[in-house]
N, C-alpha and C positions, 0 to 999 in steps of 0.2 A: 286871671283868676277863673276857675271853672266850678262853675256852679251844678249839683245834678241835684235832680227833683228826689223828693222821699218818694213817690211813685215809682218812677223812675227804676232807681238802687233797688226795689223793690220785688218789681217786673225782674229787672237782671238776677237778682237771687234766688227770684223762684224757678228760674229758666236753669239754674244748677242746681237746682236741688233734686233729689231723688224722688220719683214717684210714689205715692203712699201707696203700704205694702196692702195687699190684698185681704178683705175681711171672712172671716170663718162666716159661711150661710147656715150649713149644717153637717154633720156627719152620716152618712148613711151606713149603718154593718153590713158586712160579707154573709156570706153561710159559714166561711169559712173560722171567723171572726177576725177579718180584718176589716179597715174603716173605708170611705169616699168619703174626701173633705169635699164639700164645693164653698168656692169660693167668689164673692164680687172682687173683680178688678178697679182698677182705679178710671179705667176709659167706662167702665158700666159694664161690662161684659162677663160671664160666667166662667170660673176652669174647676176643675176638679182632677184632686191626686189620689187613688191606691196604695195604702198603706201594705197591699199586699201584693199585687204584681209591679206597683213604681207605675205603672201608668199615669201619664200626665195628659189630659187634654185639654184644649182650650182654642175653639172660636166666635166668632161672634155669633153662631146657631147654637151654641149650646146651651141647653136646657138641664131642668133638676132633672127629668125625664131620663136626660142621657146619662146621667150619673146613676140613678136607679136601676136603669138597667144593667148598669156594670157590676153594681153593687149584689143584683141579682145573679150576673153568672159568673162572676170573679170567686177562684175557688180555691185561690193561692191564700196561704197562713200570713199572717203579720210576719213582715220582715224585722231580723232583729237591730234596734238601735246602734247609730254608729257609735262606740265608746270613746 
């Protein structure tokens, strides 16, 4: 008979589960009027995407800082929705 601990089962489940998805911090507008999302990661860390050039970045230096200023010379329109 084998016995495994509720800890245990636990530890193994969460070690498959998926990492929780990253939290909205804020939006920043373009000039253009497109957005910067930044976002916290689930390690703690920052990324932020471009609703208007698709820019994605993300490491563990990034700051709202760096999302402002993108947001500042990013001058590409909101791209339109996939349908």
């Amino acid at each position: 008979m084998t016995v495994t601990s509720i800890a245990a089962f636990a530890a193994a489940s969460a070690a498959d589960a998926p990492p929780p998805a990253p939290v909205l911090m804020s939006t920043l507008p373009t000039g253009a009027g497109a957005d910067v999302h930044v976002y916290r990661d689930s390690d703690g860390s920052l990324s932020s995407e471009c609703t208007g050039c698709g820019e994605y970045a993300w490491t563990l230096r990034i700051s709202r800082g760096f999302a402002q200023e993108h947001a500042a010379t990013c001058l590409r329109r909101p791209r339109p929705l996939a349908a």
